[in-house]
C-alpha positions in Angstrom: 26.5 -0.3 0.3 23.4 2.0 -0.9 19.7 1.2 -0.4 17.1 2.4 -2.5 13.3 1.7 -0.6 10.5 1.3 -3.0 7.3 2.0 -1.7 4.0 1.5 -4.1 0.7 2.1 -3.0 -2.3 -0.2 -3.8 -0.2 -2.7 -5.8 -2.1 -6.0 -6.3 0.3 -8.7 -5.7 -2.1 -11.1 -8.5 -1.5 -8.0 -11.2 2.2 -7.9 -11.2 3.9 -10.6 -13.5 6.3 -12.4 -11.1 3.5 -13.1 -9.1 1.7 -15.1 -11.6 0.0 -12.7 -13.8 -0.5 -13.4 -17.2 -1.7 -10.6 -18.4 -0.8 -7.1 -17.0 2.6 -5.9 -18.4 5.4 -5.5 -15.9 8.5 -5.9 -17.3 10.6 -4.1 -15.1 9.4 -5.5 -11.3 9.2 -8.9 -13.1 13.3 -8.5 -14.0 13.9 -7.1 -11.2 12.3 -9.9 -9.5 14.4 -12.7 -11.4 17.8 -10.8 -9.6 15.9 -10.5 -6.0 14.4 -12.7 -3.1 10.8 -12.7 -3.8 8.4 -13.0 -0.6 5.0 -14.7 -1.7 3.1 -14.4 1.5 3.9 -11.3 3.3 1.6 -9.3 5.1 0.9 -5.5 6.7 0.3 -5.6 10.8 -1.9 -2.8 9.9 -4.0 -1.4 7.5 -4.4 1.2 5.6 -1.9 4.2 4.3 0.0 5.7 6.9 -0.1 2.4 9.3 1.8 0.5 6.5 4.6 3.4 6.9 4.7 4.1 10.3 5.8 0.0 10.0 8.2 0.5 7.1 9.8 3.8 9.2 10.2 2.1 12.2 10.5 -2.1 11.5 7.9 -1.5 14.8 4.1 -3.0 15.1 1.7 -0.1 14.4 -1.5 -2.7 15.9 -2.6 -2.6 18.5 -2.9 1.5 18.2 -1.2 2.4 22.1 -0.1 5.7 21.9 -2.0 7.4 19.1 -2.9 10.8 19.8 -2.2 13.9 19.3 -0.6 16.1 21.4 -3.5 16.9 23.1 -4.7 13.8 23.8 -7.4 13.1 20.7 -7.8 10.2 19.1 -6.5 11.0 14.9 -8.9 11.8 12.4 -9.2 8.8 10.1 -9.3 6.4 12.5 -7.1 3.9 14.6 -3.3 3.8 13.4 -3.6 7.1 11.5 -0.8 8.7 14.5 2.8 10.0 13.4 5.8 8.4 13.4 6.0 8.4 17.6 8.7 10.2 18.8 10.3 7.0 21.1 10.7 4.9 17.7 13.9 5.1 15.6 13.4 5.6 11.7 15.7 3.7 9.8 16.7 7.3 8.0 17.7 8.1 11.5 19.6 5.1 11.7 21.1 5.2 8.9 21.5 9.1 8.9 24.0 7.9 12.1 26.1 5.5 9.7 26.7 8.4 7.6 24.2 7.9 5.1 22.9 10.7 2.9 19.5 10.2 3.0 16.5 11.3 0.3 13.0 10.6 0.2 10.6 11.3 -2.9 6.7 10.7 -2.4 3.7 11.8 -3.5 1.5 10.3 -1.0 0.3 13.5 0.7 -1.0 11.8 4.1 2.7 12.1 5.4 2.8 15.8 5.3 -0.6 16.4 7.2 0.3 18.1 11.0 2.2 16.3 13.5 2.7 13.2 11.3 6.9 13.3 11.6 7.5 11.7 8.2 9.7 13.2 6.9 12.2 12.5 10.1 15.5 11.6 9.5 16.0 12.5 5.9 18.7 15.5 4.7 16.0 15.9 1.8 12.2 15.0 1.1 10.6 16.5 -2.0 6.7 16.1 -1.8 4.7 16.0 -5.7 1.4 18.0 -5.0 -1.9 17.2 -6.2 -2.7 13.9 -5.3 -6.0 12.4 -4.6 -8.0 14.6 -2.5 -4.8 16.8 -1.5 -5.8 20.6 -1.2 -3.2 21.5 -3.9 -5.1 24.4 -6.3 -8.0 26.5 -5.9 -8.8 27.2 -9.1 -9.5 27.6 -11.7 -12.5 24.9 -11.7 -13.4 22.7 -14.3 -17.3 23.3 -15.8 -19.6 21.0 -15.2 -19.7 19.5 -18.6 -16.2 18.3 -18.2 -17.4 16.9 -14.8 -20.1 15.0 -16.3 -17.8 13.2 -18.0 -16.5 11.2 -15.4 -19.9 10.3 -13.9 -21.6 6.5 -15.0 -24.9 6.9 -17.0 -27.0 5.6 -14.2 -25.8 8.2 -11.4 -26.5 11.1 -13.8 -29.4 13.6 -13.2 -29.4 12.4 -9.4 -27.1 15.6 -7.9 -24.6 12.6 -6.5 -26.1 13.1 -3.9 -26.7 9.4 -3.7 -22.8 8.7 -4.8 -20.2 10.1 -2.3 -16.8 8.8 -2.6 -14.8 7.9 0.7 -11.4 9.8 0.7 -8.6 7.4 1.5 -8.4 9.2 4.7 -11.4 8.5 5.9 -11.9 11.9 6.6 -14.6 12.8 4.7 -17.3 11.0 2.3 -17.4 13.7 -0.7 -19.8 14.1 -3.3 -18.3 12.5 -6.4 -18.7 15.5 -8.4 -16.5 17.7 -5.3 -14.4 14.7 -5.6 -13.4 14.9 -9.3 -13.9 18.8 -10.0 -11.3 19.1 -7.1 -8.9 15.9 -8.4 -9.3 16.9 -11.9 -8.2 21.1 -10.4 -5.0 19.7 -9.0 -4.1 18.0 -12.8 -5.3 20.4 -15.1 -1.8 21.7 -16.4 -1.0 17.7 -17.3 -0.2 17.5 -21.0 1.9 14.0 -21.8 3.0 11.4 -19.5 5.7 13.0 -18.1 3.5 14.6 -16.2 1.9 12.0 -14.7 2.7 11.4 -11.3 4.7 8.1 -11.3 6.6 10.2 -14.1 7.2 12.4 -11.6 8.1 11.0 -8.4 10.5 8.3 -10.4 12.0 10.8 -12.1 12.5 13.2 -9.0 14.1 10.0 -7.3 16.5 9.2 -10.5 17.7 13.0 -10.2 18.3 12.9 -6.1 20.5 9.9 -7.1 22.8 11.5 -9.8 23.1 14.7 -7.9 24.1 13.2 -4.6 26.9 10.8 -6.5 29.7 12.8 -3.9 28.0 10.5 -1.0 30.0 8.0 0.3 26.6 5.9 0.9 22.8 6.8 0.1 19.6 6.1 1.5 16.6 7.3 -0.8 12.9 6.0 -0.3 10.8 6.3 -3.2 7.3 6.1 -2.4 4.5 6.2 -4.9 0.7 7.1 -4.8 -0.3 5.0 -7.7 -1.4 3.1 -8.4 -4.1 4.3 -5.8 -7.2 5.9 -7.2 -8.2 7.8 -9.5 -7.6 5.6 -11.9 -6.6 7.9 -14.9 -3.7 6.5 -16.5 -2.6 7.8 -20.1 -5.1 7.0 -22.9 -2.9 4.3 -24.8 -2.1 2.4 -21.1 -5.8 1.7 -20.4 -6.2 0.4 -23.9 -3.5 -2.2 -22.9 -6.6 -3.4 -21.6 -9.1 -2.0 -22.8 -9.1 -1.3 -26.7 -12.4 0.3 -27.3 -13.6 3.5 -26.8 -17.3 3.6 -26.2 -17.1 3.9 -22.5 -16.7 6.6 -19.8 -13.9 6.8 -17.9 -15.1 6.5 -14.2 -12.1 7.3 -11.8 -12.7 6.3 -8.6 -13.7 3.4 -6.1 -16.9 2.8 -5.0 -16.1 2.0 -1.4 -19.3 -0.1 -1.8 -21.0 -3.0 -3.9 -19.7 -3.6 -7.2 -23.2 -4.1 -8.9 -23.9 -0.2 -8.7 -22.2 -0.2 -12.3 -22.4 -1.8 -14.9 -20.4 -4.6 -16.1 -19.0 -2.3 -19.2 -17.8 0.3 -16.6 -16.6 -2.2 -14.3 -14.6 -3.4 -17.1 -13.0 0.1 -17.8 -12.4 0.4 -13.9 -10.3 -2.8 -14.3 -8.3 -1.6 -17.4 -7.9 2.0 -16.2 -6.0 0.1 -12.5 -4.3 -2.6 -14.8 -3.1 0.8 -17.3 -2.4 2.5 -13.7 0.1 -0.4 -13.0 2.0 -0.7 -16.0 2.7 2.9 -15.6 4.3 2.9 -12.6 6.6 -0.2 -13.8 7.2 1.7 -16.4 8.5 5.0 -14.2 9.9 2.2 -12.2 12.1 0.8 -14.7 13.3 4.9 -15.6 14.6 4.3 -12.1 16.3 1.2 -12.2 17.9 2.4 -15.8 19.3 5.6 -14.1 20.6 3.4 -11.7 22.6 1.2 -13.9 24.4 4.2 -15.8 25.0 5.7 -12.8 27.1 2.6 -11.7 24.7 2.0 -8.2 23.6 -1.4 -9.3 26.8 -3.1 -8.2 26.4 -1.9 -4.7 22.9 -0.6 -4.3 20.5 -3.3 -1.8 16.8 -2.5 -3.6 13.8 -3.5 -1.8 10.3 -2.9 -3.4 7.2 -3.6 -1.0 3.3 -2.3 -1.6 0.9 -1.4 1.5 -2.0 -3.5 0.1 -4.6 -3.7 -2.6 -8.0 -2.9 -3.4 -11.0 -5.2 -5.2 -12.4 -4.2 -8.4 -15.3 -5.9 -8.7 -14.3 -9.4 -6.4 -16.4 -10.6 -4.0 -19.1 -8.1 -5.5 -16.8 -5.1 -4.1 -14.7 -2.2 -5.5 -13.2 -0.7 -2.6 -10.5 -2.1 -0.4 -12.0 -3.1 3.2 -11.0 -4.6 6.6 -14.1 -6.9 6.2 -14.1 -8.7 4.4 -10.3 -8.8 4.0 -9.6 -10.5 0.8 -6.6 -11.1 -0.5 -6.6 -9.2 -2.7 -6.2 -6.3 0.1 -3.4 -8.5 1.7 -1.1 -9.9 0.1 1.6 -7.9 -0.7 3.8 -7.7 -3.5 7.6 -7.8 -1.4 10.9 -8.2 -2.6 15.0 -7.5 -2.2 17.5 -7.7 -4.4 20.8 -8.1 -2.9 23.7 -6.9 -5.2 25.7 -9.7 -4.3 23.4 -11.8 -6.2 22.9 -13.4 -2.5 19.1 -15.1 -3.0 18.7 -14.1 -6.8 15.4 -16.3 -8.2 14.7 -17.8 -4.6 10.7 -17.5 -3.9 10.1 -17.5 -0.3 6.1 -19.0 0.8 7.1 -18.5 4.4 4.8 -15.9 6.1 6.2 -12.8 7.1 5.2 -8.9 8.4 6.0 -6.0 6.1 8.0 -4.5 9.0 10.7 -7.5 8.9 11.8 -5.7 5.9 13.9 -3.0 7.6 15.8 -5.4 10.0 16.0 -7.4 6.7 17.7 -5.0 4.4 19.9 -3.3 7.6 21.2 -6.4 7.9 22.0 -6.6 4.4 24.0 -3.1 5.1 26.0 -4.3 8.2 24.4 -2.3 10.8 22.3 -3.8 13.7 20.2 -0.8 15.4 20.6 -0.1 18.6 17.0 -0.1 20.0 15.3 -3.6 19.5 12.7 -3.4 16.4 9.7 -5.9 16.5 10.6 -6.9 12.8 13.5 -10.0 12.3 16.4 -10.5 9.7 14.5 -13.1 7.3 17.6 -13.5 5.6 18.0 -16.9 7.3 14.4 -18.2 5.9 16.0 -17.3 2.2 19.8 -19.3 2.7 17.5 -22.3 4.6 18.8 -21.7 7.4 15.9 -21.2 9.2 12.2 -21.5 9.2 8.4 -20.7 10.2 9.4 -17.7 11.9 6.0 -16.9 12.5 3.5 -19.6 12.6 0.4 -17.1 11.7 0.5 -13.7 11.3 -2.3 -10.8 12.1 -3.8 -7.4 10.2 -5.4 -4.9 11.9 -7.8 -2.1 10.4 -9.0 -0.3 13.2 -11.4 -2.7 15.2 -11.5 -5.3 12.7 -8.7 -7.9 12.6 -7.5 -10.8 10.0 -5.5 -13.8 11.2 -4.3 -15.9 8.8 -1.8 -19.8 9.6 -1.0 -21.8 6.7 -4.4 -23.4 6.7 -6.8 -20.7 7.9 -7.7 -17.1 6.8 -10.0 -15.8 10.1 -11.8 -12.1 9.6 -13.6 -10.9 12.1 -14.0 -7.5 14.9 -11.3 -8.0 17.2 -13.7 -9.6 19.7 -15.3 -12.3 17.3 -17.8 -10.8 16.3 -19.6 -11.8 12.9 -16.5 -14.0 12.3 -15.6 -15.1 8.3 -13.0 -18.6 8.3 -11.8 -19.7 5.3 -9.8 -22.7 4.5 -6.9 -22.0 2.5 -5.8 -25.7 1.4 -9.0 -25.7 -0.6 -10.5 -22.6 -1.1 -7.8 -20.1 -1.9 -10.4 -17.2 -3.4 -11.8 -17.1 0.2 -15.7 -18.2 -1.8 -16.9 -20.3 0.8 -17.5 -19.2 4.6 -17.1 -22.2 7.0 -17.4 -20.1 10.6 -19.9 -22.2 11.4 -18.4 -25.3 11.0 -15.4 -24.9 13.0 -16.2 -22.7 16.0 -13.2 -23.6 18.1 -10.9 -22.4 15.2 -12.2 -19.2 15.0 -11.5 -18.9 18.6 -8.3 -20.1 18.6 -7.4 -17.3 15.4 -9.7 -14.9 17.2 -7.3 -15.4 21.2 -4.0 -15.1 18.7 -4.9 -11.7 17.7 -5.7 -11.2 21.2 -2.4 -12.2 22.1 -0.8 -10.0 19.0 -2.5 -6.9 21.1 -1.1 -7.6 24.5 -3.4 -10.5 25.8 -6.4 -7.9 26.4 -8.7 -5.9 24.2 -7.9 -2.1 24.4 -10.8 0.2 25.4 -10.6 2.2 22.3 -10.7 -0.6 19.7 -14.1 -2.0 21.3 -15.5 1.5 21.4 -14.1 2.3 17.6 -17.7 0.7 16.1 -18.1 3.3 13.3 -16.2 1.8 11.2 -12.4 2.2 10.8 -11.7 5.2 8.2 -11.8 4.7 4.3 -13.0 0.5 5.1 -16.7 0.5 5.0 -18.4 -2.7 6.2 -19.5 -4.7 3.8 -22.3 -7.3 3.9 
């Protein structure tokens, strides 16, 4: 039995059709979908980029942070959670390395090759696409400033953006917008057609790993994609899926701020270009899964697709995505398996569940049980019936801030409880209306089980980490 490991970064679960979207084309998750378990209410133990992995590497908690330095002993740029894969934890290319698995993994999220980050552990072959986001790909040659300009909303222009920087997803650094797209638009500048996108890319990287490694007995391949994280610059003729007209500027990246900064007609093309960013990577993805069927893998080929969060455009008066307020729209995560035994095929699952049960999950689906105890479980049981509420709430981390969510309640808040948010799920699904006031003892009951997710104390270093946790600004 193969598996094939599809990670996609910044993936609304609400924009994806199987989920209940009416209106953003994705044919090829949505079929997928209709052969494979679908999870409705899974959720990251930690937030954002590399936390999500370090989970989907291990089946391991990430939260609450122990062990994340570097080898001297700092705490990692970006923020708590932004460590490597530790040494101590198992990968499940590792473990399935051991099995005799050939193992491949395609990505263009460039935050896994940074120093000391170990991602690549485990695999007989990992092929990185350059040029990402703010990855240090080219030096030149630059782009002018008129074709800068271009990218930059009516009301910001003539200021020296000064008074517009753009958090990288790192957290690293708060560039200038006009660094941020002279440099982005650098790295892209020999793009011609859509196969030179970067979901082109990476999807078709991954179909070729797969037909030249057809001698393996079995094959392990993760596929993990950057988009559709910003910029937001999908072909022309995807963003007018959603956006016909042409009489507006394309701006590319997120705020990381209030969404009333622009105005409504750029907000609008923000939307389309994401929703035009989406239907591109289905439509890579599907190039995958097609590959995969005349190679003959679907038969005996476990697929699991899973994305590391979202990001608001526009809700709750934001575009970014944030630790707090954590919407759902950061949260929920789009999460599925397809078993080629048809075991499952069309069941939704509304139980909760953490990202990281998925590689217990699809293990299990391979025969092998690792030898060192993961914190993940085999959910399998929760989809046959045979089992259920394996977690009666679950908890996400970003840094200091935390979000614990039961089947009733959605609690936001620093770790400690401070400036708590509560929202009632049963009626207020959106998260609109704030009722911390109203039902004090709940937020302290939410607020002493994250308590209890981090060991039953507060660590030092998440009450000291009060400058706000990397790329997730606070927002009022």
């Amino acid at each position: 039995m193969n598996l094939v490991l599809v990670i996609v970064d910044t993936l609304r679960q609400d924009h994806v059709g199987c989920y209940g979207n009416d209106w953003v084309k994705t044919p090829y998750l949505d079929s997928l979908a209709k052969e494979s378990v679908v999870f409705t209410q899974g959720y990251p133990d930690s937030l954002p980029t590399l936390q999500v992995r370090r989970a989907l590497q291990t089946g391991c908690r990430v939260f609450p942070f122990r062990n994340d330095q570097d080898y001297k002993g700092n705490q990692f740029v970006g923020g708590l959670g932004w460590g490597p894969v530790l040494e101590e934890r198992d990968t499940i290319a590792e473990i399935l390395q051991q099995h005799g698995y050939r193992t491949g993994f395609v990505t263009d999220a460039y935050h896994q090759f940074k120093p000391h980050k170990n991602f690549h552990r485990g695999f007989d072959e990992w092929i990185w696409i350059r040029g990402q986001e703010n990855d240090p790909y080219r030096s030149g040659p630059k782009p002018s400033d008129k074709e800068v300009a271009k990218y930059i909303p009516e009301q910001f222009q003539g200021r020296g953006m000064e008074n517009l920087r753009i958090q990288t997803s790192d957290g690293q650094t708060r560039k200038r917008y006009t660094d941020f797209v002279r440099d982005y638009l650098t790295n892209v500048a020999d793009r011609r057609c859509e196969e030179d996108y970067f979901p082109a890319r990476v999807f078709s990287a991954a179909a070729n790993w797969l037909e030249r490694n057809q001698d393996a007995e079995n094959l392990f391949l993760v596929v993990d994609s950057f988009d559709p994280h910003e910029p937001w610059d999908p072909p022309a003729f995807y963003r007018r899926l959603y956006d016909p007209d042409d009489d507006c500027m394309d701006f590319l990246a997120s705020l990381y701020g209030p969404a009333n900064q622009v105005s409504p007609r750029i907000l609008k093309r923000l939307r389309a270009n994401y929703a035009g960013e989406v239907s591109l990577v289905d439509r890579w993805f599907g190039y995958l899964l097609e590959k995969m069927k005349y190679l003959g893998l679907m038969n005996d080929t476990v697929i699991a697709v899973i994305s590391d969060h979202g990001h608001c455009i526009g809700e709750h008066n934001i575009v970014g995505k944030q630790g707090y307020p954590m919407s759902r729209e950061i949260a929920d995560l789009v999460y599925m398996i397809r078993d080629p035994r048809g075991e499952g095929a069309g069941t939704v699952c509304n139980e909760l569940l953490y990202n990281f049960d998925l590689i217990p999950t699809v293990l299990a689906r391979l025969g092998i049980t690792p030898e060192n105890p993961m914190d993940g479980k085999d959910v399998w049981p929760l989809v046959l019936g045979k089992a259920k509420d394996f977690y009666d709430h679950v908890t996400c981390a970003w840094g200091p801030l935390v979000m614990v969510r039961d089947k009733q309640w959605w609690y936001n808040a620093y770790i400690w409880g401070e400036s708590p948010l509560l929202f009632d799920l049963k009626v207020d699904p959106k998260l609109e209306k704030n009722v911390a006031a109203e039902h004090p003892d709940i937020c302290a009951r939410l607020k002493n089980l994250a308590i209890a997710d981090a060991g039953g104390t507060i660590p030092d270093y998440i009450r000291q980490a009060t400058d706000g946790p990397g790329c997730s600004p606070l927002m009022e």
